[in-house]
C-alpha positions in Angstrom: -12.5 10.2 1.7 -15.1 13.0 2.6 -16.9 9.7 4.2 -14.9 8.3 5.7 -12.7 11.8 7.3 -15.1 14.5 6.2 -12.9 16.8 8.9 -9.7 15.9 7.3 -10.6 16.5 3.7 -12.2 19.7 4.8 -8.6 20.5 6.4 -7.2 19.7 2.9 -9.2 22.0 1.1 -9.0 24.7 3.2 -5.2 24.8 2.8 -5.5 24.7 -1.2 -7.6 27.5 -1.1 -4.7 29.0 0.7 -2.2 29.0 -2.4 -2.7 29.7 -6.2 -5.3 27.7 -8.1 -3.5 28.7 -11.5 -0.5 25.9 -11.0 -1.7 22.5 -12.1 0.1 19.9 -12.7 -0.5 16.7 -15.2 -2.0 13.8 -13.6 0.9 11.6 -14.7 3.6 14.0 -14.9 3.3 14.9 -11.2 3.8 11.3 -10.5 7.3 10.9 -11.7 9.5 13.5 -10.1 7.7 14.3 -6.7 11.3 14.2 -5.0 11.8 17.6 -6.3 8.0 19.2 -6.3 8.3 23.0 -4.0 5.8 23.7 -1.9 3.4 25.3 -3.9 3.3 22.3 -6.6 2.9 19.8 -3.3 -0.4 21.7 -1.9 -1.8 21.7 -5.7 -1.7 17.9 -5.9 -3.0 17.5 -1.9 -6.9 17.9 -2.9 -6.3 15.4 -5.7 -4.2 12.9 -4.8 -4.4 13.0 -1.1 -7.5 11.5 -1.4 -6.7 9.0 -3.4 -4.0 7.5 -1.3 -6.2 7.3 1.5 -8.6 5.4 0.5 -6.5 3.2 -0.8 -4.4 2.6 1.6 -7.6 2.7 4.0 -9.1 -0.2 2.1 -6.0 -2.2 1.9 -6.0 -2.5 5.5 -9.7 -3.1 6.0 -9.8 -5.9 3.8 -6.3 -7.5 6.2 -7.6 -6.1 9.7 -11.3 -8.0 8.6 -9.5 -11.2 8.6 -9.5 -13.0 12.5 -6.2 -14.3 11.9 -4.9 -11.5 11.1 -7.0 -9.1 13.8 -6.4 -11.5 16.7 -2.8 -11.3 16.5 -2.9 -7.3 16.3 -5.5 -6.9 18.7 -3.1 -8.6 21.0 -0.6 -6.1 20.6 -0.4 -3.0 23.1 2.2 -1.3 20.8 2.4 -1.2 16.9 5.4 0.2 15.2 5.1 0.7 11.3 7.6 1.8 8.4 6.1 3.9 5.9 8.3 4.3 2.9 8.3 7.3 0.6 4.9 9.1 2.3 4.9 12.4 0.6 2.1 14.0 2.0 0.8 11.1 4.1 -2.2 10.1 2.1 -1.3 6.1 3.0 0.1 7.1 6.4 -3.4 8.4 7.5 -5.3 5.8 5.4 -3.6 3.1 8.0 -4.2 5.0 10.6 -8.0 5.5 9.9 -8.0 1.9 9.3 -6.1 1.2 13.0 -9.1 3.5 14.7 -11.9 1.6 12.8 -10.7 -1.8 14.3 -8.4 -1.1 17.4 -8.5 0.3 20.7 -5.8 1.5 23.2 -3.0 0.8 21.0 0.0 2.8 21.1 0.4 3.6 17.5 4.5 4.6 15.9 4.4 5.6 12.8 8.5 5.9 11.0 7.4 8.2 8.3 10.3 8.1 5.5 10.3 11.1 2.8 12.5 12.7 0.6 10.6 15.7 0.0 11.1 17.8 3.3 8.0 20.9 2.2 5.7 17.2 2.0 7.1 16.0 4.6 6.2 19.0 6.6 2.6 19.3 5.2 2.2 16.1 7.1 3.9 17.1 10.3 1.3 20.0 10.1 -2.0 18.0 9.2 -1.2 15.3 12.0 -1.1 18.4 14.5 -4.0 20.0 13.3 -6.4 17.2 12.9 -5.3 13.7 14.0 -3.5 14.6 17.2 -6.9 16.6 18.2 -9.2 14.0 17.1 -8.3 10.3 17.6 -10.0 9.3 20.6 -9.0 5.5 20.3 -5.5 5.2 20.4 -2.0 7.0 21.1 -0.6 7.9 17.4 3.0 9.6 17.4 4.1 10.5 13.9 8.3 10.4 13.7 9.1 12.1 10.2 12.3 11.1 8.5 14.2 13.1 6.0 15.4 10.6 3.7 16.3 10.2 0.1 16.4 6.7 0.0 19.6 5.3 -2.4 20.3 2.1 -3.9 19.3 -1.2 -1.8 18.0 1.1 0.6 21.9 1.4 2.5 21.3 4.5 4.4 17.5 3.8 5.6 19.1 0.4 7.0 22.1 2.4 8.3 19.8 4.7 9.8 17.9 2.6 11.9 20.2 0.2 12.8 22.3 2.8 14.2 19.6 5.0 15.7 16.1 3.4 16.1 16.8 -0.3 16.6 19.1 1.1 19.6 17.0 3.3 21.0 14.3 1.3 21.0 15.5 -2.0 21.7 13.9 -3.5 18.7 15.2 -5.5 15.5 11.4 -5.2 13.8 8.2 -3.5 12.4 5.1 -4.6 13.1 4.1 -3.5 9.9 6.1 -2.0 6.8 3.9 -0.5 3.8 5.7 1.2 0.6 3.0 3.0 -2.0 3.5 4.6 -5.2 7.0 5.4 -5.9 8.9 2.8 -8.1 7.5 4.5 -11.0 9.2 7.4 -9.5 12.2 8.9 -12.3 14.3 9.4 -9.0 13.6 5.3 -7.9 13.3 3.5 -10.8 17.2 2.7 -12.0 17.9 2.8 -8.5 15.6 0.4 -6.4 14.5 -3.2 -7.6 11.3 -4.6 -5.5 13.7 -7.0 -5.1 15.4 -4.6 -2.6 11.9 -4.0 -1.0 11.1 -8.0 -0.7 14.3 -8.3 1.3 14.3 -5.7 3.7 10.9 -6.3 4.8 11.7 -10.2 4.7 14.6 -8.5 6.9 12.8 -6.2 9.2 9.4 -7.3 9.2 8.6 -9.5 12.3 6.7 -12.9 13.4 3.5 -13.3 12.0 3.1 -9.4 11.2 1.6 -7.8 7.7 3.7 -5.5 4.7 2.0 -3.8 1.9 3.1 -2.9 -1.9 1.0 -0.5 -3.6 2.2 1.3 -7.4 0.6 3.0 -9.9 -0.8 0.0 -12.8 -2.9 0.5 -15.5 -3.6 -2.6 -18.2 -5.1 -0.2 -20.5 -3.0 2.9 -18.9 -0.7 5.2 -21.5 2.5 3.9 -20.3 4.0 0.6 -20.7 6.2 0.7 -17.2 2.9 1.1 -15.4 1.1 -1.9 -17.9 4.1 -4.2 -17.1 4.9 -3.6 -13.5 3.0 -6.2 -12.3 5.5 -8.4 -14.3 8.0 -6.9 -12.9 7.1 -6.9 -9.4 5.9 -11.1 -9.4 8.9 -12.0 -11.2 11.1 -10.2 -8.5 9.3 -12.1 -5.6 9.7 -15.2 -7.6 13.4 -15.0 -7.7 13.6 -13.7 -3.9 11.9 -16.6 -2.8 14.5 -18.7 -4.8 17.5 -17.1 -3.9 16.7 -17.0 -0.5 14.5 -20.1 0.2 16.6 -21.1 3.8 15.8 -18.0 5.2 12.9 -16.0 3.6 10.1 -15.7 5.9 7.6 -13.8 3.5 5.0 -15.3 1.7 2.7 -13.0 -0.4 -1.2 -13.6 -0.2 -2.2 -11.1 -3.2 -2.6 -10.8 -6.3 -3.8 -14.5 -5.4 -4.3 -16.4 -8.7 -0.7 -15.1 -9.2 1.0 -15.7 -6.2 -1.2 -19.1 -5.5 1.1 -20.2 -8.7 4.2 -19.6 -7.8 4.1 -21.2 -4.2 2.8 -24.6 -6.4 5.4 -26.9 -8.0 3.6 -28.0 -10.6 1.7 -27.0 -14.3 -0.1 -24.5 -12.5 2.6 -22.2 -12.8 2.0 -21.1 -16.0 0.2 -18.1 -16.7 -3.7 -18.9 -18.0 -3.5 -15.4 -20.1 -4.6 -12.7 -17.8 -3.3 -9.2 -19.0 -2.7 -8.8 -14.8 -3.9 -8.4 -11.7 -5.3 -5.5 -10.7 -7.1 -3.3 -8.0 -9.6 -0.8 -8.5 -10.7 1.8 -5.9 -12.6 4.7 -6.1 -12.5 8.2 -4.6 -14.9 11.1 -4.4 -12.5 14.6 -5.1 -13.2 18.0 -5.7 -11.2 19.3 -8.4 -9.1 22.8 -8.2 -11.6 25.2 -9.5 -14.3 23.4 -10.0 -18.0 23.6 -7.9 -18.9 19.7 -8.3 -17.2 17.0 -6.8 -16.0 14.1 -8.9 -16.5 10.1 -8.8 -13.1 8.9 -10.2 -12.0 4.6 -10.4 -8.1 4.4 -10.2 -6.1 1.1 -10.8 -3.3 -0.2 -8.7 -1.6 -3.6 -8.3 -1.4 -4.2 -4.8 0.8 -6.9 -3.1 -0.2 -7.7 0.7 2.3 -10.1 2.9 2.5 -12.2 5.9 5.5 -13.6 8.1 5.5 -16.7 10.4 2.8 -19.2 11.5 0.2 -16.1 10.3 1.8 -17.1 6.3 0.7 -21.0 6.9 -2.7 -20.3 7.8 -3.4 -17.2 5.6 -1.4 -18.7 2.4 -4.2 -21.8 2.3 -6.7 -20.1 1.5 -4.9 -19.8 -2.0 -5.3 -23.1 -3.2 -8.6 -23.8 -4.1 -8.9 -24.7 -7.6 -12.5 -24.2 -7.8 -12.3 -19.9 -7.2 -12.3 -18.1 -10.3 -10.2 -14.3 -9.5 -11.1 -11.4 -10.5 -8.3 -9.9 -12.2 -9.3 -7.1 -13.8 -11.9 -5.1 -13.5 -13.9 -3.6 -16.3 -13.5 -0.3 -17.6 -15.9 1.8 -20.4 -17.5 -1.4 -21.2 -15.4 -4.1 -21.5 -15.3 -7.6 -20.1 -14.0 -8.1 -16.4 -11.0 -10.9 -16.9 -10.7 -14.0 -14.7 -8.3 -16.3 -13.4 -8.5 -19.4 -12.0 -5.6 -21.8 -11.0 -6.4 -24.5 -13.1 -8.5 -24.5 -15.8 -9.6 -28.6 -16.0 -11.5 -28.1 -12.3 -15.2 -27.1 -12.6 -15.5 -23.2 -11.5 -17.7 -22.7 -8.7 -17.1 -19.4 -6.9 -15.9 -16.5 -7.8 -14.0 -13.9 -5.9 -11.5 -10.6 -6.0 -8.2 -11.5 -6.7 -7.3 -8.6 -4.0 -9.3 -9.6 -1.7 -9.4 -12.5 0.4 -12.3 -13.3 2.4 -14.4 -11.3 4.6 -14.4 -12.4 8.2 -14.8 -9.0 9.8 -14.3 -8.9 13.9 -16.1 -6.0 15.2 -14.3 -3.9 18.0 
């Protein structure tokens, strides 16, 4: 992140130095109950996790924006309205936005940022006034926070809007709708099924527009939730796609050895073995009371999505039998795992099963 916003992750450590550096908080303990984190734990995690999120969510959407389909249709747009689910302190929502100012220019840029947490959702009131409000020079950003715990099959959000912003603004859609890490969450988890997610952004996503699913995943992590949730979540869409096949709109473009096999009616839609597919970024952070800065990798499964016409043409590109995926990286040594969709064809390319191919349009 220091690349890539060295002014904003100078911001972020300015305010830790602020509060106590003798609260810390376990790396996977502080990602289960955020909902009810005060103040003082919230600024502990920024200079950590912060980071983290960004670049993530940064990448996610330079490796979507770099396709022309994709760019064409958004670089058409003078307004873009996005749903961001569950921000905490905004590490995605400024992530996408850095990704909107590396490849867009006099957009008008909404961003519906939902949190339950109202001291994070504050912090990011307060580092979009200090920093991104002074310093984007390429588009017109308004941040809207939301105060919202969001309850089973997301009732109230979709009350919420319906009543309020669809109204207001004379609109029935998002041009984009990104949720990241919080259905491990203990105060999500019994509550909201990414089945819910799958339908409301099948719902409120429009024509030939993008939505994002990032979670925590880990094939070799210390918890089985986060080693199986990829399961999980490609099951889900699975039985979305049945249950609503006259009027589902979504297709899902990654993880794409996965999702190449469900959209095929045939053998192929058995599983060749992989433990999963997998993401891996990594993130320069300073650590709370430490001098040096440190390299970390971090895993994530990643699903990306496309509505419309933009679904036919991007959803092609997932059929080639001869590309061999990149599932999961390797980690201390081991093998990277592969997938291909059908074992029989001779393997001649090989590519990230996250990642779909580079055609960047330049500004």
């Amino acid at each position: 992140m220091r690349n890539l916003n060295p002014m904003l992750h100078q911001v972020l450590w300015d305010w830790y130095q602020m509060y106590s550096k003798d609260h810390t908080i376990g790396k996977f303990q502080e990602s289960r109950d955020t909902l009810t984190h005060n103040r003082t734990q919230i600024i502990s995690r920024l200079i950590h996790e912060f980071p983290k999120s960004y670049v993530e969510s940064y990448n996610i959407y330079s490796d979507l924006f770099n396709q022309n389909e994709i760019f064409e249709i958004y670089d058409h747009l003078e307004e873009i309205n996005i749903l961001s689910l569950a921000t905490g302190s905004g590490g995605d929502v400024f992530g996408l936005i850095q990704a909107l100012e590396t490849y867009f220019i006099g957009k008008k840029i909404n961003v519906f940022s939902v949190e339950g947490n109202q001291d994070a959702l504050k912090n990011q009131e307060n580092l979009f006034k200090k920093h991104i409000e002074l310093s984007l020079i390429h588009n017109k950003v308004k941040l809207f926070p939301i105060v919202l715990t969001i309850d089973y099959d997301f009732f109230n959000l979709k009350t919420l809007f319906e009543d309020v912003y669809f109204k207001q603004k004379d609109a029935k859609s998002f041009d984009i709708i990104q949720s990241s890490k919080w259905m491990t969450e203990d105060s999500v988890r019994e509550k909201i099924r990414f089945y819910d997610y799958y339908r409301l952004i099948n719902q409120w996503l429009g024509t030939d527009r993008i939505a994002t699913l990032l979670e925590y995943a880990d094939p070799k992590g210390p918890f089985k939730f986060e080693q199986q949730l990829p399961f999980y979540a490609l099951d889900d869409f699975a039985f979305f796609c049945k249950q609503n096949r006259r009027f589902n709109q979504l297709a899902a473009i990654t993880p794409t050895p996965c999702i190449a096999r469900r959209m095929n009616n045939s053998h192929l839609n058995q599983c060749r073995g992989c433990i999963s597919c997998y993401d891996e970024f990594e993130v320069i952070t300073k650590l709370p009371c430490k001098k040096t800065y440190k390299r970390e990798k971090t895993y994530a499964f990643v699903m990306k999505f496309v509505t419309g016409k933009l679904a036919a043409a991007m959803t092609q590109k997932l059929q080639d039998v001869t590309v061999e995926y990149l599932t999961v990286p390797s980690r201390e040594g081991d093998a990277e795992k592969y997938c291909c969709l059908d074992s029989k064809e001779s393997i001649s390319t090989q590519g990230n099963g996250f990642r779909l191919s580079q055609k960047k349009t330049k500004k």
